[in-house]
C-alpha positions as CSV (number, residue, x, y, z in Angstrom):
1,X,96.0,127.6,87.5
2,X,93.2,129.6,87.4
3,X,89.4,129.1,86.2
4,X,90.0,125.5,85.2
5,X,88.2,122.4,85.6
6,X,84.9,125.0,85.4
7,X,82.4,121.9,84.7
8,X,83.3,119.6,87.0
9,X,81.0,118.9,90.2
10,X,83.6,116.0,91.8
11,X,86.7,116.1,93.5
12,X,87.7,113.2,95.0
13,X,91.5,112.7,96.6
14,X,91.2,110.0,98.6
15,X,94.0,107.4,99.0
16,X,96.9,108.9,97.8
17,X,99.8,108.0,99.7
18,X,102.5,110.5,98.5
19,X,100.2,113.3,97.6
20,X,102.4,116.0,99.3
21,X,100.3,119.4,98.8
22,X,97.0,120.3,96.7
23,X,97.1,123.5,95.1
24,X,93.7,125.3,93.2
25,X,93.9,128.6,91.6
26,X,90.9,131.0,91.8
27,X,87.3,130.6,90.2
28,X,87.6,126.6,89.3
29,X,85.4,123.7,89.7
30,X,82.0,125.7,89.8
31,X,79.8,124.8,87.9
32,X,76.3,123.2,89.0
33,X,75.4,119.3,89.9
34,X,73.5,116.9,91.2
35,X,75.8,116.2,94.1
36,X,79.1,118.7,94.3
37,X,81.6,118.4,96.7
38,X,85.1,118.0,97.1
39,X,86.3,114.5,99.5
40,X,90.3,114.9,100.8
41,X,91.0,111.7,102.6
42,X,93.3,109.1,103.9
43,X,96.4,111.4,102.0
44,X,98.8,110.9,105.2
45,X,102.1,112.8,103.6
46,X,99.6,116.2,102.8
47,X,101.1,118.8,104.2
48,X,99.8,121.8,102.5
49,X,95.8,122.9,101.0
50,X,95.7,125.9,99.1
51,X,92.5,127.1,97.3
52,X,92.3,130.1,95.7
53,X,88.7,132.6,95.9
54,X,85.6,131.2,94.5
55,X,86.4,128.0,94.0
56,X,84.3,125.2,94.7
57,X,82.0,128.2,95.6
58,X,78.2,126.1,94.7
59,X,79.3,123.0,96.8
60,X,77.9,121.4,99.1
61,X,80.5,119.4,101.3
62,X,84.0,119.8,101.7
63,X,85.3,117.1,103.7
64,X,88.4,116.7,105.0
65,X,89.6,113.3,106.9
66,X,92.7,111.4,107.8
67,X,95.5,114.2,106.9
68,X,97.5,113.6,109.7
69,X,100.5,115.7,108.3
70,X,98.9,118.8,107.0
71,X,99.9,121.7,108.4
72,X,98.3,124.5,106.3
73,X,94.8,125.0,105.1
74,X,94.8,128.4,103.1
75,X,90.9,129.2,101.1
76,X,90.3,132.6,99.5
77,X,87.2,134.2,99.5
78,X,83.9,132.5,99.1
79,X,85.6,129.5,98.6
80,X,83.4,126.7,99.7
81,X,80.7,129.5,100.4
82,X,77.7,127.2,100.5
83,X,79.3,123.9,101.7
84,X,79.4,122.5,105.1
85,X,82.9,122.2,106.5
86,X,83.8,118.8,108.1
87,X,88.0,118.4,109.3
88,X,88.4,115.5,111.1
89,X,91.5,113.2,112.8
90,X,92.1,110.2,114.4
């Protein structure tokens, strides 16, 4: 849905065997921290990322790593706007 998780600065997927597809409305997780940043890794049936505008917009990293099935990344507008960007495979 839409404008939820508003006060958390963490997102971690990492591990998740059977996690299939990720799917975040517009304007969540955005609120300030110490450390923000959203960690997708080692999620090898992932096939879809969907993130709707503004979220995650104050982070810092958005790291991506060892998806080896996804297929589709879609982020709205200023989604991520002040993070670095790392996708990685292999």
């Amino acid at each position: 849905g839409d404008d939820n998780f508003k006060s958390e600065g963490i997102l971690d997927l990492i591990g998740l065997k059977k996690l299939e597809s990720v799917v975040i409305g517009k304007n969540c997780f955005n609120d300030n921290h110490d450390d923000p940043h959203f960690y997708l890794k080692d999620c090898p049936a992932l096939t879809t990322l969907k993130i709707g505008i503004w979220s995650f917009h104050d982070y810092d990293v958005c790291e991506i790593e060892h998806v080896d099935a996804l297929e589709s990344i879609d982020m709205g507008d200023s989604a991520f706007y002040s993070a670095s960007l790392e996708l990685k495979s292999g």
